[in-house]
N, C-alpha and C positions, 0 to 999 in steps of 0.2 A: 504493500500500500504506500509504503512510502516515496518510492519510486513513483508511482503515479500520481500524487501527490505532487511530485516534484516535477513534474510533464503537465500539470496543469488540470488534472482532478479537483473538481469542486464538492462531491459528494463519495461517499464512502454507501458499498450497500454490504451487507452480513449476511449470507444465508443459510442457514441451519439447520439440519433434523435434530433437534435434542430428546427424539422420545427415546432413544436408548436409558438417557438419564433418569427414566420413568421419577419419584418423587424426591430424588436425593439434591445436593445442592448444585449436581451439576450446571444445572441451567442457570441458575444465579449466578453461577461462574462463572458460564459464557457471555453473559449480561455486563459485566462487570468488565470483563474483558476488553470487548466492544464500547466499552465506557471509557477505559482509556485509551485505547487506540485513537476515538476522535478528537478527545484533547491534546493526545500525543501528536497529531497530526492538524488540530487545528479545524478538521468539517466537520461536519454534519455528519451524521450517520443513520442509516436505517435497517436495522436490525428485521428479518423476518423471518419467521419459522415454521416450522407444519406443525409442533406439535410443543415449542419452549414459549420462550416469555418474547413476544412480537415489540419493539419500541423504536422511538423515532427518538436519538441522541444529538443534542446541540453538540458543537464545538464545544461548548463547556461543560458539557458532563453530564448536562439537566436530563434526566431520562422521562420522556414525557408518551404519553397516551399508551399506556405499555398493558398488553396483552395475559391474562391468566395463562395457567400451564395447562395441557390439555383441554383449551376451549377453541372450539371454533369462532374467529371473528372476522370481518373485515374492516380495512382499515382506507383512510382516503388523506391523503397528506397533499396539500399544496404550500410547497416551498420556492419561497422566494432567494432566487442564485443569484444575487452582486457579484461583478466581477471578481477573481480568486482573490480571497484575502491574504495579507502577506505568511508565508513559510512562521510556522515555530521553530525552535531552538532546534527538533528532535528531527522535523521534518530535513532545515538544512545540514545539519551535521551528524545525524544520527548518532549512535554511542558512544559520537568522545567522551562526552561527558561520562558516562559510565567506566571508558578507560582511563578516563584522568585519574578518576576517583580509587582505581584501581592500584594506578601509580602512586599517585600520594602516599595511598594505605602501605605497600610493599617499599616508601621510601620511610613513612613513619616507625614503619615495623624495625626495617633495619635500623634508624638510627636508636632506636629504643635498645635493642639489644647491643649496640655497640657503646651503648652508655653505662648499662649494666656490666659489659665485659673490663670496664677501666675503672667502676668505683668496687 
């Protein structure tokens, strides 16, 4: 997604069989998931399912008109597409940030023990 994202995707769609999950948290899992992917990413999202939790997710995470778990509904979304809004952190750069954090920990790590090794 990010990649498309980055090519000029304005909408993210999700789509899912979650009745494997029959009543466990599966599905709120998947839900959540999809919850951050659109913030990660910055769109809109529309999550739809045959048989988990159906919702339409803002770029901010709002998880709105969202579907029970094994109910039949339908649903009718008219969204309004502005030109693509600017790139997040995650969309332009994807996991530096993760590998910074990485680096830091394994520089902090080391100098910690080499502090320890001289008192």
């Amino acid at each position: 997604p990010r990649q498309l994202v980055r090519r000029g995707a304005t909408l993210l769609v999700n789509i899912s069989n979650d009745g494997w999950f029959g009543t466990t948290a599966g599905a709120r899992q998947h839900l959540a998931h999809a919850v951050l992917r659109a913030v990660e990413l910055g769109r809109p999202l529309v999550r739809v399912t045959n048989s988990g939790i159906t919702a339409l997710i803002t770029p901010y995470g709002e998880v709105r008109d969202v579907t029970p778990l094994f109910q039949t509904a339908t649903r009718h979304w008219l969204l309004r597409m502005p030109s693509p809004p600017p790139l997040t952190f995650y969309a332009r750069h994807g996991d530096l940030f993760a590998w910074v954090c990485v680096a830091v920990s394994l520089g902090l790590l080391a100098w910690g023990k080499r502090r320890t090794r001289r008192a």
